[in-house]
Wavefront OBJ file of the C-alpha trace (Angstrom):
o trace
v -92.938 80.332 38.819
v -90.473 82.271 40.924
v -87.587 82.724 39.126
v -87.190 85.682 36.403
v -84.440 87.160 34.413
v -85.658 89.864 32.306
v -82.260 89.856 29.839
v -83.600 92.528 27.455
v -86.513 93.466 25.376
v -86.607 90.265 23.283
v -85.101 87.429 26.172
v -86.759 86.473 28.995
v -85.955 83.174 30.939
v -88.305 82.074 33.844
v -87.952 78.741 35.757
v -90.265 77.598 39.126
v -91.610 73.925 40.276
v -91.464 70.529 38.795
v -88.028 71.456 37.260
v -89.074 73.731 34.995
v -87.619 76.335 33.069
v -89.164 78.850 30.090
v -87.335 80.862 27.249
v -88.764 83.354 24.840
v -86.880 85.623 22.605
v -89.475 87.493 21.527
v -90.258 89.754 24.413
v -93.185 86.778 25.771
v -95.211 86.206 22.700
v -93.912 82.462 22.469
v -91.937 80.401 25.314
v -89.697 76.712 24.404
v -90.171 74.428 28.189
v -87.839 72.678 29.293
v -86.836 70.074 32.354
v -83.142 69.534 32.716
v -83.153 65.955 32.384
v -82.239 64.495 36.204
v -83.634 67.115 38.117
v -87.306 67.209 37.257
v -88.608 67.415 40.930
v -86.275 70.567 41.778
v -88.063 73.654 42.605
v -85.910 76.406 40.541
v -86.353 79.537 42.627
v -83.871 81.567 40.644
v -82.467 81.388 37.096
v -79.815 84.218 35.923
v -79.672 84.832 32.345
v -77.279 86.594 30.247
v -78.565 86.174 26.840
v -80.532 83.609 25.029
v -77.714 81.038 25.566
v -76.408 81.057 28.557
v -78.442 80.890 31.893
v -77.891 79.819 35.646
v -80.338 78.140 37.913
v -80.894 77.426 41.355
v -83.119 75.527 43.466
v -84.719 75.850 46.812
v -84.308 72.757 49.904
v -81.398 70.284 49.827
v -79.890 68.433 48.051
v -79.032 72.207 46.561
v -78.350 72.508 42.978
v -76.357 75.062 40.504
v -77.129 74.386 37.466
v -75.676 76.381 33.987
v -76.802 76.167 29.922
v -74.649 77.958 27.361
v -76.755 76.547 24.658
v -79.928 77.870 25.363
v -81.300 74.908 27.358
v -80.482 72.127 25.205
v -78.240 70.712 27.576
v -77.082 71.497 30.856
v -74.536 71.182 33.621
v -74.420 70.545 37.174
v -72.035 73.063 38.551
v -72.666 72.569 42.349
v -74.495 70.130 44.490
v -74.608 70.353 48.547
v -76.649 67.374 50.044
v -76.625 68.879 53.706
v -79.866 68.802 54.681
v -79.692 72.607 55.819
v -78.854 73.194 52.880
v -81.508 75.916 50.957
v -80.536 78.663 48.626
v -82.394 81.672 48.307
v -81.285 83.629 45.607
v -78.504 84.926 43.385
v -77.058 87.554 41.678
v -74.250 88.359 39.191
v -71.644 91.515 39.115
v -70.806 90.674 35.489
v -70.878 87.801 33.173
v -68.180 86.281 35.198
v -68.679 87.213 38.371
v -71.170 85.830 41.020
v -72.729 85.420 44.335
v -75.584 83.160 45.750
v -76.614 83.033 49.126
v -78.083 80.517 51.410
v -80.395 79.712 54.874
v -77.577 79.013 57.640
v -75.692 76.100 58.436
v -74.843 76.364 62.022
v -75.493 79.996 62.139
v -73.682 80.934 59.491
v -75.069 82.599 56.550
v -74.345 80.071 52.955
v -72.194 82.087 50.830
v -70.913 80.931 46.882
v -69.228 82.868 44.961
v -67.876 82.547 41.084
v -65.244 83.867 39.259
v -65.442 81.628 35.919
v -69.329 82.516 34.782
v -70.442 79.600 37.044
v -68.811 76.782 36.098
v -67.600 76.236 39.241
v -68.364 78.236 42.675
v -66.156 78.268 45.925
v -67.944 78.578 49.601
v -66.539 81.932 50.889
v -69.289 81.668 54.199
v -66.548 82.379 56.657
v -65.782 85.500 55.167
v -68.794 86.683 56.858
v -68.019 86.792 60.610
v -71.170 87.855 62.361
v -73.502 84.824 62.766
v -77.009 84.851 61.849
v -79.833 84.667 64.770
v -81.663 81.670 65.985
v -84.930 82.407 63.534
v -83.262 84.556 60.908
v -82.997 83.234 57.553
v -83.207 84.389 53.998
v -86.301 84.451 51.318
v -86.745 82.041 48.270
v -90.098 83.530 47.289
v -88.735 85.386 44.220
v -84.534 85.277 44.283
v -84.484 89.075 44.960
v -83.572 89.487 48.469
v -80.266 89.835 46.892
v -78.689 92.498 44.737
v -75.295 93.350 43.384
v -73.944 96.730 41.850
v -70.774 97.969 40.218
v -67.535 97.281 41.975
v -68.486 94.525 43.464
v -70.911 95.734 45.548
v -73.861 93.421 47.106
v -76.817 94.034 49.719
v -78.787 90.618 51.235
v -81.627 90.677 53.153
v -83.140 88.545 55.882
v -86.281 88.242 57.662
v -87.768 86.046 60.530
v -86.951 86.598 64.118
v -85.103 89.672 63.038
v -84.538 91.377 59.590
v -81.494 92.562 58.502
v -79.273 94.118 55.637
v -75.989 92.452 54.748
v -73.506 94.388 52.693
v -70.628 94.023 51.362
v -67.971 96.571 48.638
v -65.589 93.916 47.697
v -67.374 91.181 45.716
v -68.058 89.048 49.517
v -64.397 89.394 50.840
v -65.749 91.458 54.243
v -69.272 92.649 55.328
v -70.968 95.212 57.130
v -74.725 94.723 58.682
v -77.019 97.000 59.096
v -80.356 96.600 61.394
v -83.247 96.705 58.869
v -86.947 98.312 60.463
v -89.090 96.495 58.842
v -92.134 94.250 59.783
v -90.174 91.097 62.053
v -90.140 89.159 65.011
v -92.390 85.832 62.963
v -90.535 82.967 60.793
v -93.086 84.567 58.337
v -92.018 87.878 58.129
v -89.355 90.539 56.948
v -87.671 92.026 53.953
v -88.529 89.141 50.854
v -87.350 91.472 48.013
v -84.741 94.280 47.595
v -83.594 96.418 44.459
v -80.999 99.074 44.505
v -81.757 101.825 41.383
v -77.512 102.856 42.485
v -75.213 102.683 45.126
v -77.257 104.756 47.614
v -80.947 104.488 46.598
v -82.710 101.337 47.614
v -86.047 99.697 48.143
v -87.054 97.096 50.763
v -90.178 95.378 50.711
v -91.987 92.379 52.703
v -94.248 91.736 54.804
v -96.255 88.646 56.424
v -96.953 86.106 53.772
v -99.110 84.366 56.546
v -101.462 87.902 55.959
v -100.521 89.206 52.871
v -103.370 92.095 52.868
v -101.633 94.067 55.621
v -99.520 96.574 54.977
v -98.031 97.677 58.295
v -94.642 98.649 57.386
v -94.005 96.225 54.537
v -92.072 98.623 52.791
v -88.694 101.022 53.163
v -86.403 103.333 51.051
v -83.002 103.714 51.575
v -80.684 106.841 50.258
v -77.225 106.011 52.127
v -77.036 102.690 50.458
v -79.136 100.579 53.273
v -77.093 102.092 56.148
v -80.749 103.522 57.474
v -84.055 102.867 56.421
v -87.612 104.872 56.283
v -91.047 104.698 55.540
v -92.841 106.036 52.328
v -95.734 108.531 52.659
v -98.286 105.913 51.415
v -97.281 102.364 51.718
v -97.992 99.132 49.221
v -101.087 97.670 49.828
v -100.060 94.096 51.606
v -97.336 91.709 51.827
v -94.943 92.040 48.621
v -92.614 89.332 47.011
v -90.983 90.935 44.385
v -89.804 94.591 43.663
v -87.867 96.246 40.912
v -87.097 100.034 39.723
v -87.538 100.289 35.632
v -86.242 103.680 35.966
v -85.255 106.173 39.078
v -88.622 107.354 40.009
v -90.948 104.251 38.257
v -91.093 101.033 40.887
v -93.087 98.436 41.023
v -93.951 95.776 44.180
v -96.116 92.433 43.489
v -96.974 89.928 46.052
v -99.831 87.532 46.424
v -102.362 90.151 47.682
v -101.460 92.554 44.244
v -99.139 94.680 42.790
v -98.670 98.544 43.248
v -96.782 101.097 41.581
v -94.829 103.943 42.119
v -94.424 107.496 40.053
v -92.057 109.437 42.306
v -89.196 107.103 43.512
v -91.104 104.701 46.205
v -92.542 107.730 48.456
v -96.246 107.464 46.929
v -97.385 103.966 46.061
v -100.721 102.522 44.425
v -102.308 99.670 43.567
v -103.025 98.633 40.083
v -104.228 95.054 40.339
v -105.197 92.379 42.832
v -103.704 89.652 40.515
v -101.555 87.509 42.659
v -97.678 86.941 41.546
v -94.154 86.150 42.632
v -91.670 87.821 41.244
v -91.390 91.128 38.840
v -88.387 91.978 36.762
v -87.838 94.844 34.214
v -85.253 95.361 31.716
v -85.537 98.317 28.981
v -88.894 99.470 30.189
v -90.163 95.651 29.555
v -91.601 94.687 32.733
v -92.972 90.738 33.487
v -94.797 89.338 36.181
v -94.830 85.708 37.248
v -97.360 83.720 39.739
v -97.684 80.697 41.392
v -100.013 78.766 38.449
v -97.099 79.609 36.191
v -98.756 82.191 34.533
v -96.750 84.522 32.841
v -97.885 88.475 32.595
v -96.516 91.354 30.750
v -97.078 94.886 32.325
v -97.194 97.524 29.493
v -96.294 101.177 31.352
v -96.352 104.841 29.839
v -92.979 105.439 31.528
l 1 2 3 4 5 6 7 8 9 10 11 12 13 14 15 16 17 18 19 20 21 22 23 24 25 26 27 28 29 30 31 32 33 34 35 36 37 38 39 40 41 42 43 44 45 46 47 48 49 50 51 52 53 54 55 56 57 58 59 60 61 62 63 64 65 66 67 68 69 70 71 72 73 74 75 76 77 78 79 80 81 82 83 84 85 86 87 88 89 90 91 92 93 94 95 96 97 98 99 100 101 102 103 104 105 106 107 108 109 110 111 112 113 114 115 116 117 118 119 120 121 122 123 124 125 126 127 128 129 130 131 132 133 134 135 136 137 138 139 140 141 142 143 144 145 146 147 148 149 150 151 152 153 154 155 156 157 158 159 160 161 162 163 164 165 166 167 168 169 170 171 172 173 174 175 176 177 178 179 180 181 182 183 184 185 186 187 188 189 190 191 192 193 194 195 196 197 198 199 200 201 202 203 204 205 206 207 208 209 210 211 212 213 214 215 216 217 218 219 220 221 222 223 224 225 226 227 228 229 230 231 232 233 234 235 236 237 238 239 240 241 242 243 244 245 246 247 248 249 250 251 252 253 254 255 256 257 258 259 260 261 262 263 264 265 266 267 268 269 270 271 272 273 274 275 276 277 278 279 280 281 282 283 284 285 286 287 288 289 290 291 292 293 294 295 296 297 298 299 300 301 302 303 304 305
């Protein structure tokens, strides 16, 4: 499992190899599987939810899927299909129930850009909008679908890794973008930023690492306070590479990676480990926070917030 959408208390949607996808409205006690029917041997890296009805997927390598339910997984429909073989999503995010952006590994340098206006039903390739291409040996994340974020206003921050890391932002929904150089751990296909999450328009957390040594934890993780323009170092770091980040409230983060997961009481500066259990992704929605691995386990974190 890699892909998570924490929808509220009661929904949770989860989706990862073999073309599988999870659903439990009540908060992770029970779960209904299912396989859209066609693409069983997709890898779903990231599945948006809205409520217990409607839901977006998308997998990771090519051809490249987008794939949407609006009756809770009973049926579903294939919204987008790209069978260039550079083709490879990485993650996705939605503004609003109608609004959305997904984000691919480059095709000819250029960064994969889709973007929605109808709820997903169908998604229009805005990549040129973004003029500055990407570097031989940068390329985006799939380990968790959270190197991307969106906020208010159409807002959105992706991050890279590889050769070099960077932040890509853009205020108006993917019609122009700004970079910004990201400090983090880089320079390796196996390293840079894997997971971002953005608690408003200004504060931000970055973390990464090298997945090829996920136990160090030479700057794997950043904060940001001028909405990813710069980028600096907590006080104590996490404790290796990290996969998956999220805020459940302004000062409360947590980080989880294969190496463990770490927590934070004071807004990212202090961080500390709370469990070697290896996961993917971590999501959090009303102080309900779930963890997901690579066995497809499923973990609930329970927090005195």
């Amino acid at each position: 499992m890699r892909g998570l959408a924490v929808v509220n208390k009661q929904v949770i949607w989860v989706s990862g190899t073999k073309g599988t996808i999870g659903k439990s409205v009540d908060g992770g006690k029970t779960w209904k599987w299912m396989q859209p029917k066609g693409y069983e041997k997709l890898d779903f890296r990231d599945i948006q939810a809205f409520d217990q009805h409607k839901a977006i997927v998308v997998n990771a390598g090519s051809p490249a899927y987008i794939l949407s339910t609006v009756d809770g997984g009973k049926t579903w429909r294939e919204n987008y299909k790209n069978t260039d073989s550079a083709a490879f999503f990485n993650g996705m995010d939605f503004w609003d129930a109608q609004n959305g952006i997904v984000f691919g590994d480059p095709i000819h340098h250029q960064m994969q850009l889709l973007r929605t206006d109808d709820g997903g039903l169908s998604w229009k390739n805005i990549s040129e909008k973004l003029k500055q291409p990407m570097k031989v040996g940068e390329a985006g994340f799939a380990a968790s679908g959270t190197s991307i974020k969106t906020a208010g206003n159409g807002k959105v921050w992706i991050a890279t890794g590889g050769v070099v890391s960077n932040i890509y932002y853009s205020a108006n929904y993917g019609q122009s973008w700004k970079v910004f150089k990201c400090p983090i751990i880089q320079g390796e296909n196996s390293t840079g930023v894997f997971s971002i999450d953005f608690f408003d328009e200004k504060n931000g957390v970055a973390v990464g690492g090298n997945y090829l040594n996920d136990k160090d934890n030479q700057n794997n993780v950043l904060l940001t306070s001028n909405g990813g323009k710069k980028w600096k170092k907590p006080i104590q770091p996490v404790s290796g590479y990290r996969s998956g980040v999220t805020f459940v409230t302004k000062d409360f983060l947590i980080a989880t990676g294969t190496s463990g997961t770490d927590i934070s009481r004071d807004g990212g500066k202090r961080w500390q480990n709370i469990s070697g259990l290896s996961c993917n992704a971590v999501k959090a929605s009303d102080g309900l926070v779930i963890l997901v691995d690579g066995k497809g386990q499923i973990y609930r974190l329970d927090t005195v917030l």
